[in-house]
FIKE-437033 format. One record per residue (C-alpha): chain; residue in one letter; x, y, z. Coordinates in nm, 2 decimals, padded with zeros to 4 digits. Layout:
@c A, r a, c1 X, c2 Y, c3 Z;
...
% end
This chain:
@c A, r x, c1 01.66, c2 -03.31, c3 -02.85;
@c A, r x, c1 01.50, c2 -03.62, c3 -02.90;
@c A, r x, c1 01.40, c2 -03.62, c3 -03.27;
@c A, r x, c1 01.00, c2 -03.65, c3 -03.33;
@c A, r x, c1 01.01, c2 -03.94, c3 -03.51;
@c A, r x, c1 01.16, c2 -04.16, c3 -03.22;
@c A, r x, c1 00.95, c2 -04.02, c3 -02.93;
@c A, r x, c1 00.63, c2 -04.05, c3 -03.13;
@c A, r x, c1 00.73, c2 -04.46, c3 -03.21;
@c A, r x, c1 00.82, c2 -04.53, c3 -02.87;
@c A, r x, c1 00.47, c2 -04.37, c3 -02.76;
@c A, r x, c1 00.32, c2 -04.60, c3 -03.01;
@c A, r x, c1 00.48, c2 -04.89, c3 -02.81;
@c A, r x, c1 00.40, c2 -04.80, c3 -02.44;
@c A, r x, c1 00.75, c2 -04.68, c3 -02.42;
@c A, r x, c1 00.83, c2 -04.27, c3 -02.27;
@c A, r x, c1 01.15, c2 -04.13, c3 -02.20;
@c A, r x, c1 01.21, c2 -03.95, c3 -01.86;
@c A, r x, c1 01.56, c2 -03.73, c3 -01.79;
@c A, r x, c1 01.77, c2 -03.85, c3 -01.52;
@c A, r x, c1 02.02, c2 -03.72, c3 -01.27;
@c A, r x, c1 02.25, c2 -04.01, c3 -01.37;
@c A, r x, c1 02.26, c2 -04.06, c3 -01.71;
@c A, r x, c1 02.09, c2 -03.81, c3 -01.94;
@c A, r x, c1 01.78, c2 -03.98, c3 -02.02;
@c A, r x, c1 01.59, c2 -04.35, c3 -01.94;
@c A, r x, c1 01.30, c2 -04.52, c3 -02.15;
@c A, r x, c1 01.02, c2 -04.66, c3 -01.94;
@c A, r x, c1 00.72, c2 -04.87, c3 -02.01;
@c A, r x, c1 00.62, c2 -04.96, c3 -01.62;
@c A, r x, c1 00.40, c2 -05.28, c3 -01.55;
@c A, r x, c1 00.16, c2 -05.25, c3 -01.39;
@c A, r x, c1 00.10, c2 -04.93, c3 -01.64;
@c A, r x, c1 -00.14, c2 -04.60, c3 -01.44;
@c A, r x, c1 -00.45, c2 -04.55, c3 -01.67;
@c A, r x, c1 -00.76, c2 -04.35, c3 -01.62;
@c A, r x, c1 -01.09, c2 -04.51, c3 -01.75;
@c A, r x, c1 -01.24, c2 -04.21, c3 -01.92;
@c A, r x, c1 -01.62, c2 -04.37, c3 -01.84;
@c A, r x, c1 -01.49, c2 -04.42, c3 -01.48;
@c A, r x, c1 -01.38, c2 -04.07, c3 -01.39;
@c A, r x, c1 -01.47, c2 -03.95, c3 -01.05;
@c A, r x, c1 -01.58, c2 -03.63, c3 -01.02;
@c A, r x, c1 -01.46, c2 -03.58, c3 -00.63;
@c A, r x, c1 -01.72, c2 -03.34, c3 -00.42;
@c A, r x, c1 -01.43, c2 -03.08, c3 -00.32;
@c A, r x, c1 -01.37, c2 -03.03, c3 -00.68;
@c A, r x, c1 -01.75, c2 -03.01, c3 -00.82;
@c A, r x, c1 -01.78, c2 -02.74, c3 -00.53;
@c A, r x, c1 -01.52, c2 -02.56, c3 -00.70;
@c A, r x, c1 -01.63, c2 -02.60, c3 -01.03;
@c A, r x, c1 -01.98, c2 -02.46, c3 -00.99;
@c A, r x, c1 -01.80, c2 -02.15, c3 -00.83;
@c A, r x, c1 -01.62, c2 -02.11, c3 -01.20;
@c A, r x, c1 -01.31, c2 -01.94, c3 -01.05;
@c A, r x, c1 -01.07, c2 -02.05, c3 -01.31;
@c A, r x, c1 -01.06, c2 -01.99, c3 -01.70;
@c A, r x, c1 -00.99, c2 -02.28, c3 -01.89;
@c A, r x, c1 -00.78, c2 -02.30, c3 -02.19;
@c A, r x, c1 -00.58, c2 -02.53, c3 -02.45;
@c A, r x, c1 -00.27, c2 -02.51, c3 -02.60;
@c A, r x, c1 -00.20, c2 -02.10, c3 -02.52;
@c A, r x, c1 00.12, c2 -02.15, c3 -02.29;
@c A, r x, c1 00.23, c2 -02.52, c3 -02.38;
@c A, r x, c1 00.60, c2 -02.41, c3 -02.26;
@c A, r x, c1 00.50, c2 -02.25, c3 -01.94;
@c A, r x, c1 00.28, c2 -02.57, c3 -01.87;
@c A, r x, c1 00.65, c2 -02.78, c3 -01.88;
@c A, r x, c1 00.82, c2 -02.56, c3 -01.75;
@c A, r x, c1 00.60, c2 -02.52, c3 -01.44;
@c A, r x, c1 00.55, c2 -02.89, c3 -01.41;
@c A, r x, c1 00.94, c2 -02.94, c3 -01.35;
@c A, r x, c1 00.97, c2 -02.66, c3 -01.07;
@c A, r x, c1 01.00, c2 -02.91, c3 -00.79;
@c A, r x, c1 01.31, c2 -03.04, c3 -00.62;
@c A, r x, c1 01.33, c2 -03.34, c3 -00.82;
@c A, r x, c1 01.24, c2 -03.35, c3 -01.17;
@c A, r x, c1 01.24, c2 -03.58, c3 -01.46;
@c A, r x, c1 01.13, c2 -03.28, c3 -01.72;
@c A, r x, c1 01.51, c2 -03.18, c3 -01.83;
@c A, r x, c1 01.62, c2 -02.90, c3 -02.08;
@c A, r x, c1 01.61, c2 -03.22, c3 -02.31;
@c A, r x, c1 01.26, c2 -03.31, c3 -02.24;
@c A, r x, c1 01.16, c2 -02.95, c3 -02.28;
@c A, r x, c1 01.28, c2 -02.90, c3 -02.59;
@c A, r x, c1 01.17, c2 -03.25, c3 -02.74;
@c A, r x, c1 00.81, c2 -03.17, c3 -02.61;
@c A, r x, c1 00.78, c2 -02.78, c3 -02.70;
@c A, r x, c1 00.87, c2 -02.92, c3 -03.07;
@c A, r x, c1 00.59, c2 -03.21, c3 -03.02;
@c A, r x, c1 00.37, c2 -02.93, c3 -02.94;
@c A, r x, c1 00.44, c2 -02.73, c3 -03.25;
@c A, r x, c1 00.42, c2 -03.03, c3 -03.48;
@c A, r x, c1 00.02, c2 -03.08, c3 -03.30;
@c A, r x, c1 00.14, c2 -03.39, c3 -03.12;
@c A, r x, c1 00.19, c2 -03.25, c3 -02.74;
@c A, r x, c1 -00.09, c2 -03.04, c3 -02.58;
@c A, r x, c1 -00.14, c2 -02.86, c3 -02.24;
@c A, r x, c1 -00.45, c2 -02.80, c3 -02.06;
@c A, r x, c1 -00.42, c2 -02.47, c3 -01.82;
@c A, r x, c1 -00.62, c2 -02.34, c3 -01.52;
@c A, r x, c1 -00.61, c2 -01.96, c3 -01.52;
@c A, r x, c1 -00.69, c2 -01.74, c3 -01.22;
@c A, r x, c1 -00.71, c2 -01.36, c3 -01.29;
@c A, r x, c1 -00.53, c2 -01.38, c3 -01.60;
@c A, r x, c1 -00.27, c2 -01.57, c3 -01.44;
@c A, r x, c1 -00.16, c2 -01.97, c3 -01.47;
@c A, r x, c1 -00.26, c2 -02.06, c3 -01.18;
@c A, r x, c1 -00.20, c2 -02.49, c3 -01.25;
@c A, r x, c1 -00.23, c2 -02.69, c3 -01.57;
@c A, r x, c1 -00.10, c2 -03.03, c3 -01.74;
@c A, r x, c1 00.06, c2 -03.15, c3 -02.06;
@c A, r x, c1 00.03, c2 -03.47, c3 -02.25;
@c A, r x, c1 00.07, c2 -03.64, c3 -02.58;
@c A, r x, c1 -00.17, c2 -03.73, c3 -02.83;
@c A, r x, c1 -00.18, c2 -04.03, c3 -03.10;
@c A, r x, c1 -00.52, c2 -04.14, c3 -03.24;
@c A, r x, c1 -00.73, c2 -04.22, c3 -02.96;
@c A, r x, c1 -00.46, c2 -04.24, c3 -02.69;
@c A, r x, c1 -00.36, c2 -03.96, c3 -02.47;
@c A, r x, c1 -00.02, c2 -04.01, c3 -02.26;
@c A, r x, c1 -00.05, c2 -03.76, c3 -01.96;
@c A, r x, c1 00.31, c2 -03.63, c3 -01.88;
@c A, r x, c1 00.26, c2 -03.39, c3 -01.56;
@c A, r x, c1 00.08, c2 -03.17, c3 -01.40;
@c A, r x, c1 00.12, c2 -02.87, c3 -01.16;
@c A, r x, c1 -00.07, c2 -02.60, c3 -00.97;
@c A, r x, c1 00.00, c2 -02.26, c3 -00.80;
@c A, r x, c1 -00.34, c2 -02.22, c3 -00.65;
@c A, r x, c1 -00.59, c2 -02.50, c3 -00.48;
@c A, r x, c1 -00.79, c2 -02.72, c3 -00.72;
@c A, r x, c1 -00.59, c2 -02.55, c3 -01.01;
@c A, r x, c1 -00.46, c2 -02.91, c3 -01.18;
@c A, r x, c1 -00.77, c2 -03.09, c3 -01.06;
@c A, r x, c1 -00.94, c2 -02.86, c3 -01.28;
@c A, r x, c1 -00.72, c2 -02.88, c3 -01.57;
@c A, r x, c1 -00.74, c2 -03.25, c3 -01.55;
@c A, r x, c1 -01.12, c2 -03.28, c3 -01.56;
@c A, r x, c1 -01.15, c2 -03.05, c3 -01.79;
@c A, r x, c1 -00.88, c2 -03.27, c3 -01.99;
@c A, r x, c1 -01.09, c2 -03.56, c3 -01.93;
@c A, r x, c1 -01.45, c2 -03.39, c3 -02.04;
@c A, r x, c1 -01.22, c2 -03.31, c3 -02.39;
@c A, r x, c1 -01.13, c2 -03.62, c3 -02.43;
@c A, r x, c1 -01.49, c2 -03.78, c3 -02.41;
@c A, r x, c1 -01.60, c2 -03.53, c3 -02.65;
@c A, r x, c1 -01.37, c2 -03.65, c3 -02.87;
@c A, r x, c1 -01.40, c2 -04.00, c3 -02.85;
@c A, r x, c1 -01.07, c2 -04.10, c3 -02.71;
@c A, r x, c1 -01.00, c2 -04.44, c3 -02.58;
@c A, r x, c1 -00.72, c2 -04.42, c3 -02.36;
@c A, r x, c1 -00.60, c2 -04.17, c3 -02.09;
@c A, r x, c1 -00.24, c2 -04.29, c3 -01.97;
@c A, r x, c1 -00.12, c2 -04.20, c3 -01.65;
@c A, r x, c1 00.22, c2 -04.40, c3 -01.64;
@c A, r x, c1 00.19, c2 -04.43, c3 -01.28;
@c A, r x, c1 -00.11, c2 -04.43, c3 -01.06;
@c A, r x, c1 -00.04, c2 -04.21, c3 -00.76;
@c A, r x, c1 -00.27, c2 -04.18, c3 -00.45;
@c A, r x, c1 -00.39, c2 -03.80, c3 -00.56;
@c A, r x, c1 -00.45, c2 -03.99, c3 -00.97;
@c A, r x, c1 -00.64, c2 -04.26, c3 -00.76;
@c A, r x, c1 -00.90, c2 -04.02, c3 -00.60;
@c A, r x, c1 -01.02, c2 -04.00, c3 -00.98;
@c A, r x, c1 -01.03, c2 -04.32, c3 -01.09;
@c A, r x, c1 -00.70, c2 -04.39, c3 -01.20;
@c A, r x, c1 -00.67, c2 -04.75, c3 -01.19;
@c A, r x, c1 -00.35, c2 -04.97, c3 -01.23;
@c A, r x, c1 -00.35, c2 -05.28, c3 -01.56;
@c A, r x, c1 -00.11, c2 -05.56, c3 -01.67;
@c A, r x, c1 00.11, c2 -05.42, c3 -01.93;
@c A, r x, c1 -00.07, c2 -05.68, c3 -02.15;
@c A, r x, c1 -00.38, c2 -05.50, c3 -02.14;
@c A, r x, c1 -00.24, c2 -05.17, c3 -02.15;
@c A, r x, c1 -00.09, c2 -05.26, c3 -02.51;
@c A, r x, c1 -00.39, c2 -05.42, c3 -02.64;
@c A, r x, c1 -00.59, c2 -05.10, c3 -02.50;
@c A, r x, c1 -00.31, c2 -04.90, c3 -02.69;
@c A, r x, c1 -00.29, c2 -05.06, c3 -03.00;
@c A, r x, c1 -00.72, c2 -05.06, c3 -03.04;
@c A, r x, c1 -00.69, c2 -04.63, c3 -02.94;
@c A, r x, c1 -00.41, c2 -04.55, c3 -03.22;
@c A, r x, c1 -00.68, c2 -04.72, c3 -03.47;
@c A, r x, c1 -00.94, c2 -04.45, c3 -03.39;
@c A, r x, c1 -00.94, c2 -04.12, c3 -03.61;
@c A, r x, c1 -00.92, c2 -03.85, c3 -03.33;
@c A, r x, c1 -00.81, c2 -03.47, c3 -03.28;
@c A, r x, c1 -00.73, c2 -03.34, c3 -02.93;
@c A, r x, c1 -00.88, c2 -03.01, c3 -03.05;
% end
């Protein structure tokens, strides 16, 4: 397990860690760094439609472990036993969060993240059902603006992160955008 203390520094620095197939784990800090503009969000009409139609219950924090272990059932994955078990004890410490789309009583999609003072660093997201993750990530994004977070970081901005928003920045900026959000006073929830 990566102990607390050292993934919450590196964090501080712009720096995550990501398993790898040939070693056991890699430290990244990527320039240009993904970041989502909280004030720029875009809301796109697919997902407003399914909003209004309110088929998924949203919740925090109720299935944290699920959330990871979800987000690394794909063929290629970063999100190692390792990982897992640094995050899950992020989680229970009130660093590491998940956001969850549930469908029926089921988790139906969902996301997970860190948080330091006004910074969030989004880690992954998956879904099981349509819209599930794109629902989990706005409704991420409508907690953080609530409570007055700064900085949404993406790593990487990916075509699907784009369709929101997500924007690319010169590591420069991202550190001075980091550096002012770990100043501000703020609780995920």
């Amino acid at each position: 397990m990566i102990e607390p203390d050292l993934l919450l520094g590196a964090y501080a620095q712009g720096i995550f860690p990501m398993g790898m197939p040939e070693c056991d784990l890699a430290w990244f800090s990527p320039d240009p760094r993904g970041v989502l503009p909280l004030d720029a969000f875009h809301l796109p009409h697919g997902l407003a439609r399914t909003l209004k139609k309110n088929r998924f219950e949203v919740r925090c924090n109720t299935a944290f472990e699920a959330v990871m272990r979800s987000c690394a059932e794909r063929d290629e994955t970063w999100i190692d036993a390792e990982i897992i078990r640094s995050y899950v004890e992020l989680h229970r410490l009130g660093f590491a969060h998940s956001v969850e789309a549930w469908h029926e009583g089921v988790l139906a999609g969902g996301l997970y993240g860190v948080a330091l003072g006004g910074a969030f660093f989004g880690e992954s997201m998956f879904h099981r059902e349509t819209d599930a993750s794109k629902v989990a990530l706005h409704a991420l994004v409508q907690r953080l603006r609530e409570q007055h977070f700064a900085l949404l970081d993406l790593q990487w901005v990916t075509p699907h992160l784009a369709a929101f928003g997500a924007i690319e920045i010169p590591r420069r900026e991202y550190l001075k955008q980091l550096r002012a959000a770990l100043a501000l006073p703020c609780k995920f929830g």
